[in-house]
PyMOL Python script that loads the backbone (N, CA, C, O; Angstrom):
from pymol import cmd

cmd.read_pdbstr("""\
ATOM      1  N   UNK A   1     -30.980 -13.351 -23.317  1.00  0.00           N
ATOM      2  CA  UNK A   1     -29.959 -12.359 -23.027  1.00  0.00           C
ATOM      3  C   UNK A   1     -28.858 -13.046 -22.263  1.00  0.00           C
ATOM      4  O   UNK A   1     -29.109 -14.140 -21.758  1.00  0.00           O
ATOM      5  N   UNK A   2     -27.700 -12.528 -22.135  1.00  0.00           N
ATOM      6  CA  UNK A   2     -26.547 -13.466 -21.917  1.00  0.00           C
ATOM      7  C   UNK A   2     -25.764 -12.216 -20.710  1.00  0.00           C
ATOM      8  O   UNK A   2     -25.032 -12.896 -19.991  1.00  0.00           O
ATOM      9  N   UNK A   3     -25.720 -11.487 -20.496  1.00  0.00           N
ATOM     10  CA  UNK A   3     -24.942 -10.883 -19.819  1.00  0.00           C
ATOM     11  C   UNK A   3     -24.569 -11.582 -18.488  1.00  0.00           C
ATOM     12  O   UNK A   3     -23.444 -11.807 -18.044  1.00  0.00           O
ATOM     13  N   UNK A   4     -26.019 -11.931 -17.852  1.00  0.00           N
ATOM     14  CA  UNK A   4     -25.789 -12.479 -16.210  1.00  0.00           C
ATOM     15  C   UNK A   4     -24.900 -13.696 -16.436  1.00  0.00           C
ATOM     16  O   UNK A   4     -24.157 -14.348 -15.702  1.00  0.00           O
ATOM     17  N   UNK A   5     -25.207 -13.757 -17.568  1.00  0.00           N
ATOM     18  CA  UNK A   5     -23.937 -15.023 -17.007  1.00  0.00           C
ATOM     19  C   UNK A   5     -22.300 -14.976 -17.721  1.00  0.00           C
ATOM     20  O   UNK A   5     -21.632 -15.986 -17.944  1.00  0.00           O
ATOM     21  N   UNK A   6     -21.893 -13.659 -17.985  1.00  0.00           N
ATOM     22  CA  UNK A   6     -20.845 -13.493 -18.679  1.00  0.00           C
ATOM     23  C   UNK A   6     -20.101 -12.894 -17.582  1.00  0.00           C
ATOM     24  O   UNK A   6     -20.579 -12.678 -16.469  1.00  0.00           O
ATOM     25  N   UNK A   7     -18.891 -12.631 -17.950  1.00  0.00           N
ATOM     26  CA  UNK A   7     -17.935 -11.724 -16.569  1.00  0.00           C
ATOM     27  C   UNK A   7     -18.490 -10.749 -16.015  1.00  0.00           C
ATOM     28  O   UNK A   7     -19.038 -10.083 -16.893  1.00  0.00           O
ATOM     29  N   UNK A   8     -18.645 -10.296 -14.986  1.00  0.00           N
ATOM     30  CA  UNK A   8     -19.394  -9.134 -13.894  1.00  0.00           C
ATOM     31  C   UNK A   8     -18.235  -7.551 -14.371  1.00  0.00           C
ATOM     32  O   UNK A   8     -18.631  -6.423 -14.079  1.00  0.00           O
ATOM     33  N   UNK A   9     -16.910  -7.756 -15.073  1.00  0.00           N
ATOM     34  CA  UNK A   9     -16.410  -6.970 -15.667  1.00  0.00           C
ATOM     35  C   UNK A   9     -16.423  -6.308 -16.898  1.00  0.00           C
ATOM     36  O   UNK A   9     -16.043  -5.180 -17.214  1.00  0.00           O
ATOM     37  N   UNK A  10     -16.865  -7.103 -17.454  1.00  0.00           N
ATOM     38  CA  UNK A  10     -17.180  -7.093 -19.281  1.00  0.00           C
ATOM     39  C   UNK A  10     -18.153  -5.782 -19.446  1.00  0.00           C
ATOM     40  O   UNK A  10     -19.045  -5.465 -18.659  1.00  0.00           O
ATOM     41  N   UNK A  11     -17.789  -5.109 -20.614  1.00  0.00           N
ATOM     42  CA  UNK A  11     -18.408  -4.014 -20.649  1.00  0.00           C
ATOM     43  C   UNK A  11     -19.240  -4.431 -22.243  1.00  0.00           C
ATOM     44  O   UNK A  11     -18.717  -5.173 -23.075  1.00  0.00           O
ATOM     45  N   UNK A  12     -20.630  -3.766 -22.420  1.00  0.00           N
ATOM     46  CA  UNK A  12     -21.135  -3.879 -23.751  1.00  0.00           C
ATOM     47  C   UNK A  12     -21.230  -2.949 -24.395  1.00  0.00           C
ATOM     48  O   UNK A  12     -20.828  -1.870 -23.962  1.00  0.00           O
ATOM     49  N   UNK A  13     -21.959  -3.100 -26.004  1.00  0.00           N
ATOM     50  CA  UNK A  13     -22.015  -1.678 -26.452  1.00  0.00           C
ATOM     51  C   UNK A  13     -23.597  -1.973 -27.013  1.00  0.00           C
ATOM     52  O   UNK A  13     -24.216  -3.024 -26.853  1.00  0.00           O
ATOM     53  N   UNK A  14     -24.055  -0.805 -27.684  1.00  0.00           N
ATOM     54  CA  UNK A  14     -25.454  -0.877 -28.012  1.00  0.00           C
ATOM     55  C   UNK A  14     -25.216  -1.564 -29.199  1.00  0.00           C
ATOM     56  O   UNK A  14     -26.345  -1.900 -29.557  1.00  0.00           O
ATOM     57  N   UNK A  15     -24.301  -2.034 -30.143  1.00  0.00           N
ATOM     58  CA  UNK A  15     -24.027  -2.858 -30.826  1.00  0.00           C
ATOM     59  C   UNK A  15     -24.461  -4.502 -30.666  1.00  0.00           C
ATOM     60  O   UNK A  15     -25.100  -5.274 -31.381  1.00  0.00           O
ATOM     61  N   UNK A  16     -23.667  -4.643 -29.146  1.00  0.00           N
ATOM     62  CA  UNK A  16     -24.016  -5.831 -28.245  1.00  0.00           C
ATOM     63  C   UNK A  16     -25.976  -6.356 -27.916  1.00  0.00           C
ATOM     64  O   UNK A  16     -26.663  -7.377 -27.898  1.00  0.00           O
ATOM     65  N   UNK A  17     -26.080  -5.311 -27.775  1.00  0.00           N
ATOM     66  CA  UNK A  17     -27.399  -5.051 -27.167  1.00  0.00           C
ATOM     67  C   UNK A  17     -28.574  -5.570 -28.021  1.00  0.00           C
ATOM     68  O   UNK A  17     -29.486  -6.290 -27.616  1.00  0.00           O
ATOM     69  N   UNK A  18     -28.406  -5.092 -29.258  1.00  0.00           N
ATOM     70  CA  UNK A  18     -29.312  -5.155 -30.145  1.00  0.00           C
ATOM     71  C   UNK A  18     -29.277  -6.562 -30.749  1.00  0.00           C
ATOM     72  O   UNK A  18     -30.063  -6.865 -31.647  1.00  0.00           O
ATOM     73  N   UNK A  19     -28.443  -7.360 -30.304  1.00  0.00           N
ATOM     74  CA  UNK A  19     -28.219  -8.717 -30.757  1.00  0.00           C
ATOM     75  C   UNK A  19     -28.574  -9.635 -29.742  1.00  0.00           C
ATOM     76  O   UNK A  19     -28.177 -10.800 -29.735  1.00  0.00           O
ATOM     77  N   UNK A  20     -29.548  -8.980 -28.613  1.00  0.00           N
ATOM     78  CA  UNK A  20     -30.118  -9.790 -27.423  1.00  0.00           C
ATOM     79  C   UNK A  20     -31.345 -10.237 -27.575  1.00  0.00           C
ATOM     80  O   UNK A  20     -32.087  -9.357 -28.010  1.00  0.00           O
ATOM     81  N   UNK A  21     -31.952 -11.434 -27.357  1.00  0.00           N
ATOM     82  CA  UNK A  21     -32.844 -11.959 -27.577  1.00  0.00           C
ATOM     83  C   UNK A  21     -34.032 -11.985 -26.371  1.00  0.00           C
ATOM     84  O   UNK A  21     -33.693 -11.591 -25.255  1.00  0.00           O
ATOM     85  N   UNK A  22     -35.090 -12.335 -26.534  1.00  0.00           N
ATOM     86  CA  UNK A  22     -36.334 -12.075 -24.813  1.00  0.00           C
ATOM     87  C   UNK A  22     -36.894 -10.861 -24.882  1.00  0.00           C
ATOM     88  O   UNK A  22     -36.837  -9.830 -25.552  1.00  0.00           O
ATOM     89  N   UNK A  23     -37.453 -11.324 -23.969  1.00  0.00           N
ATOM     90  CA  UNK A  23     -38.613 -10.147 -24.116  1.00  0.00           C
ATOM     91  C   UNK A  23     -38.099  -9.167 -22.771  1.00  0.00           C
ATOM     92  O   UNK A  23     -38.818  -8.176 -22.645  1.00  0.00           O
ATOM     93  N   UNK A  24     -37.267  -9.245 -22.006  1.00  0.00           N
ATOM     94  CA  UNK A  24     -36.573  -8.583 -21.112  1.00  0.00           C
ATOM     95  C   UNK A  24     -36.095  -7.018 -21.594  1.00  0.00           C
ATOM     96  O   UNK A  24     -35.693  -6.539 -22.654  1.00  0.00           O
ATOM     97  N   UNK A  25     -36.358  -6.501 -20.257  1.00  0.00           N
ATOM     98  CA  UNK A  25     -35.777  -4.736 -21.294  1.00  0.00           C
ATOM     99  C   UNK A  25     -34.179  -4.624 -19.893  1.00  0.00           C
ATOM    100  O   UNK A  25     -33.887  -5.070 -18.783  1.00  0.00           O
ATOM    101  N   UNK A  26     -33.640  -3.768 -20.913  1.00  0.00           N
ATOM    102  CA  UNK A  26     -32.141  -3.574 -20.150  1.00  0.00           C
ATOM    103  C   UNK A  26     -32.191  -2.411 -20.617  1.00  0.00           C
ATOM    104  O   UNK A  26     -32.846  -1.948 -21.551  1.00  0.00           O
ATOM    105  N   UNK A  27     -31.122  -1.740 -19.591  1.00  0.00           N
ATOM    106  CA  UNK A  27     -30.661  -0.510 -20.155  1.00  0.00           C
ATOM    107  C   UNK A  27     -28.820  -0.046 -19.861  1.00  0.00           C
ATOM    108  O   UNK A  27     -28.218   0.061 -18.793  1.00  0.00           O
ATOM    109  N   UNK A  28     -28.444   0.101 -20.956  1.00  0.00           N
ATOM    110  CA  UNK A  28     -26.406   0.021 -20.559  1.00  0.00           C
ATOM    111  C   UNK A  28     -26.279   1.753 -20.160  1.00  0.00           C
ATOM    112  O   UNK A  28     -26.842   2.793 -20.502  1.00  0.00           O
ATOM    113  N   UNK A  29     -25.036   1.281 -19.107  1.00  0.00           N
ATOM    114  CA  UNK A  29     -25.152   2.628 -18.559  1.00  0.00           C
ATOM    115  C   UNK A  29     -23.633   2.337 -18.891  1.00  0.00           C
ATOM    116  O   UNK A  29     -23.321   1.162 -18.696  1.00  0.00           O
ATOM    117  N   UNK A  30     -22.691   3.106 -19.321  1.00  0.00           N
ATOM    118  CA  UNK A  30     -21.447   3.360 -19.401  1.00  0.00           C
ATOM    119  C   UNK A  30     -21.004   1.568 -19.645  1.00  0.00           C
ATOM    120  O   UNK A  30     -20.067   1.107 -18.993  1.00  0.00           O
ATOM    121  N   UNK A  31     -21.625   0.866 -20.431  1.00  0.00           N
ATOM    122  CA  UNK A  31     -21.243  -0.814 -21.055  1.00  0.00           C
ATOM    123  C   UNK A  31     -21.753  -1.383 -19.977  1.00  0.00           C
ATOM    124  O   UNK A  31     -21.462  -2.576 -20.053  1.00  0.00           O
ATOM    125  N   UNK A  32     -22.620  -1.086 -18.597  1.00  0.00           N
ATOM    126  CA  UNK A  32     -23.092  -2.263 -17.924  1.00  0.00           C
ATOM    127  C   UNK A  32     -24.386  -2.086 -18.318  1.00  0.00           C
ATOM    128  O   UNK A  32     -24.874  -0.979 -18.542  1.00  0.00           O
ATOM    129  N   UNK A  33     -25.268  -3.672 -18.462  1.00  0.00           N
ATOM    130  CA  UNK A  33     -26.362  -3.930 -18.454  1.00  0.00           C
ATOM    131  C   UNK A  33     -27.103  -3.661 -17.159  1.00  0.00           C
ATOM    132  O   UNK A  33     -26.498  -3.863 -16.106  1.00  0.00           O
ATOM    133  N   UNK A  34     -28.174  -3.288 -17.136  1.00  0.00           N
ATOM    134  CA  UNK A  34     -28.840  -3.188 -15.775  1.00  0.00           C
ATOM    135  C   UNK A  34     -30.661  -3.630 -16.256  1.00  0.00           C
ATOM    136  O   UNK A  34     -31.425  -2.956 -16.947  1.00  0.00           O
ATOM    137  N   UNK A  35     -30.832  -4.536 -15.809  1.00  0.00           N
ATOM    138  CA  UNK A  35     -32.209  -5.175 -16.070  1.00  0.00           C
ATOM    139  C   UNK A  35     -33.093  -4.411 -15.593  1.00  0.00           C
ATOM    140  O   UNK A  35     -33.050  -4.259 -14.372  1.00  0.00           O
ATOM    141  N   UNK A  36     -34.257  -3.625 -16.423  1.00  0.00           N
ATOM    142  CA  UNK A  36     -35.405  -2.340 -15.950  1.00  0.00           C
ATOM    143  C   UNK A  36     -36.413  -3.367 -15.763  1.00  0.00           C
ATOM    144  O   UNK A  36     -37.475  -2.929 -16.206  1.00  0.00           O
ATOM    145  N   UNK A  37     -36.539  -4.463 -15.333  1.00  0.00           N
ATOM    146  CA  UNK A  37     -37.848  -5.156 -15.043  1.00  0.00           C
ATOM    147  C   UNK A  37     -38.440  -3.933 -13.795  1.00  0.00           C
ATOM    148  O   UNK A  37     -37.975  -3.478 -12.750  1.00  0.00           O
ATOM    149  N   UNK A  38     -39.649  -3.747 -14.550  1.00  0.00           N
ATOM    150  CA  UNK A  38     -40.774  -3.039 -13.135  1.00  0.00           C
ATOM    151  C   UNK A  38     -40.584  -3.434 -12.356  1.00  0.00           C
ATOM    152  O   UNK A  38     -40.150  -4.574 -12.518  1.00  0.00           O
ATOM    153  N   UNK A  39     -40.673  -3.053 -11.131  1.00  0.00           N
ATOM    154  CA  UNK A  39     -40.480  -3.483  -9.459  1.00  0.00           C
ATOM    155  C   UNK A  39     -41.198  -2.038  -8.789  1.00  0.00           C
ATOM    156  O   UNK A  39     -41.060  -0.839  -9.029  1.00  0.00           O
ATOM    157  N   UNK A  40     -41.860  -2.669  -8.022  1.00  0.00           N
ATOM    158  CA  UNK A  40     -42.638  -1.480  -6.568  1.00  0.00           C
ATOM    159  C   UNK A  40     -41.915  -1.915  -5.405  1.00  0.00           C
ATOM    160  O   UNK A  40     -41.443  -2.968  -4.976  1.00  0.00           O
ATOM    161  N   UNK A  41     -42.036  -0.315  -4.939  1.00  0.00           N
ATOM    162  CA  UNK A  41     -41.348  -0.578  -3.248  1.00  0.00           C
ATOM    163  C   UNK A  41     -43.005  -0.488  -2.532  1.00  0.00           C
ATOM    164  O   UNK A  41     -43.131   0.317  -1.609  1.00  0.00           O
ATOM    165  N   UNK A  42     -44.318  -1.350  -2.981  1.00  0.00           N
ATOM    166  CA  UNK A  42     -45.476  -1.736  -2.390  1.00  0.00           C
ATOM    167  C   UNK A  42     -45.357  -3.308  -3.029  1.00  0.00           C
ATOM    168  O   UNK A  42     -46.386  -3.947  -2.809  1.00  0.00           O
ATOM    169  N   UNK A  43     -44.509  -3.925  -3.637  1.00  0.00           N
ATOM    170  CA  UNK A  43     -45.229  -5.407  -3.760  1.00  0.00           C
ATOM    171  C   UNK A  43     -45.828  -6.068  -2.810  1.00  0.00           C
ATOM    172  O   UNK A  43     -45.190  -6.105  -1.758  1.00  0.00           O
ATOM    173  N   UNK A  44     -46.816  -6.593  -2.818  1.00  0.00           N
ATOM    174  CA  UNK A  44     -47.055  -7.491  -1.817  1.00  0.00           C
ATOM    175  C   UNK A  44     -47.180  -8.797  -2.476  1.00  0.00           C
ATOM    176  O   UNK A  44     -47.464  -8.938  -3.665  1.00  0.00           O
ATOM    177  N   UNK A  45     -46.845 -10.204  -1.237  1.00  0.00           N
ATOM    178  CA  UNK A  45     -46.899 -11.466  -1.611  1.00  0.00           C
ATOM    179  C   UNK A  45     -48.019 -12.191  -1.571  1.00  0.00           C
ATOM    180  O   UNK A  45     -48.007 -13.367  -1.934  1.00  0.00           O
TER     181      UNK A  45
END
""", "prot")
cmd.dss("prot")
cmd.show_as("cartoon", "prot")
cmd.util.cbc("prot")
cmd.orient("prot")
């Protein structure tokens, strides 16, 4: 997937999206990517 490293302005479309590669899940909210990797507010190290 390429977003993190493209302009922090750049907007996508689900067009964009579907041409992303990994096993990573995203979800575009109004053309920004936002990475849904699971996360707990209990992780422990």
């Amino acid at each position: 997937m390429g977003p993190l490293a493209l302009k922090l302005d750049e907007r996508f479309t689900s067009a964009d999206y579907v041409t992303w590669d990994g096993d990573e899940q995203w979800e575009l909210i109004r053309g920004v990517p936002y990475d849904m990797k699971e996360t707990s507010l209990y992780e422990q190290n």
